[in-house]
N, C-alpha and C positions, 0 to 999 in steps of 0.2 A: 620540559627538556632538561637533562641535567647538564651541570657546568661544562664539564669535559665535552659531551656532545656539541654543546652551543660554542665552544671555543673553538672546535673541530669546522663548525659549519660558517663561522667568521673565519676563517682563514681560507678554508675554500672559495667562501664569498668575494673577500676579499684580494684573493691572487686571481679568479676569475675576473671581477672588475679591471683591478693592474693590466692584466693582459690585455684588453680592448682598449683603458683610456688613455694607456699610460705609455706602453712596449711600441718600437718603431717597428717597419718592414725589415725582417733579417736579424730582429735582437730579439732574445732569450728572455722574460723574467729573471732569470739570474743573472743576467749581465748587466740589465737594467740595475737593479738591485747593490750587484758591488758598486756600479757606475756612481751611483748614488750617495755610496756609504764611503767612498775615497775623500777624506780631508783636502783644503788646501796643501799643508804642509807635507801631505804623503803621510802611507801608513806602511809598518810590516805587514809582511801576509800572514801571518800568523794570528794578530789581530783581526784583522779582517778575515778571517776563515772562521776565528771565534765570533765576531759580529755577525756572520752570515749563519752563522749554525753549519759549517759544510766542514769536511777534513782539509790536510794541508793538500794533497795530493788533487782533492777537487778544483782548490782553490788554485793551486799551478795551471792547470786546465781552464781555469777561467781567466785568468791574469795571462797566458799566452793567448786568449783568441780575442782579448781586448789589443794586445800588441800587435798583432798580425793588421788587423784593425787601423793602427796608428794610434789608437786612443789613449796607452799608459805604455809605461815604457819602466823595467825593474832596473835601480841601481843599489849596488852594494851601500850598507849601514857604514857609515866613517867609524861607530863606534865597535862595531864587531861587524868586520869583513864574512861572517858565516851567515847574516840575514841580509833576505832582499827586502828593500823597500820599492815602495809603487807607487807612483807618480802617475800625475795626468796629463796628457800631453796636449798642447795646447788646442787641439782638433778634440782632445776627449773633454777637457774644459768647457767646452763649446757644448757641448753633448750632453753634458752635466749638466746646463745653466739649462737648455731645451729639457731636460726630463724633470730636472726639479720643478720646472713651472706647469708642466702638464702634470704633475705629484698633486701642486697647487690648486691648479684648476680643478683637478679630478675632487680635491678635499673640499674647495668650497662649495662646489654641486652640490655635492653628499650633502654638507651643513646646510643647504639652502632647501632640500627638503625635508627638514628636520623644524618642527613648530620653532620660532621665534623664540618663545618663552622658556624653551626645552635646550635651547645652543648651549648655552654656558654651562647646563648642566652634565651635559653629552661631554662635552670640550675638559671639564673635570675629570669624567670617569674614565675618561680614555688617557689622559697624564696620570690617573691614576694607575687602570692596569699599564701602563708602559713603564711606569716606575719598579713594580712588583714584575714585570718579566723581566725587565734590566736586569736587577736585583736577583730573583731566580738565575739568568745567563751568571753573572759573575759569582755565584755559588758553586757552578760546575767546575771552576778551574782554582 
């Protein structure tokens, strides 16, 4: 199988599992996902649309049906009033702390059927590709 292909069939894999172990009744993969990716301190959306890989316009779309929700709530930047930042609200806090732990659980499964001998080396090559697609994302901009 070459690279491209097996990256293609890891990510499918991948969002396939998410879906089953990860996504509640009523939420999206992508909603999970930003839920995920929202700092304590609040992010712009613009950042977080580049972190997600989605445009801004998707990204309004997602950040309004987290608010409708009650989960994040957008307040103007004190430093330029023309970016929204997004916050978590403390019901999306809550939601955040449940999806990171089934993130968790869902991760230590996966390790746990992976030979003993074999973890640490698994656990490298995946801080490794995550380093190099970082790295790739912040090349695009």
């Amino acid at each position: 199988m070459e690279f491209g292909e097996l990256l293609k069939h890891f990510l499918i894999d991948l969002q396939s599992l998410f879906r089953v172990q990860v996504t509640r009744p009523g939420m999206t993969l992508p909603q999970i996902l930003l839920l995920s990716s929202i700092p304590d301190e609040g992010a712009d959306m613009t950042t977080l649309a580049r972190k997600l890989g989605v445009d801004n316009s998707t990204m309004t779309r997602l950040i309004g049906g987290l608010e409708r929700r009650g989960w994040a709530r957008r307040t103007k930047s004190e430093e330029d009033r023309r970016v929204s930042r997004v916050m978590l609200t403390e019901r999306g806090e809550q939601l955040q702390t449940s999806i990171d732990r089934r993130i968790e659980v869902f991760g230590q499964g996966l390790l746990r059927s992976v030979p003993l001998e074999n973890r640490e080396e698994v656990r490298e090559i995946l801080l490794s590709l995550h380093w190099l697609l970082s790295k790739k994302n912040l090349e695009r901009y």
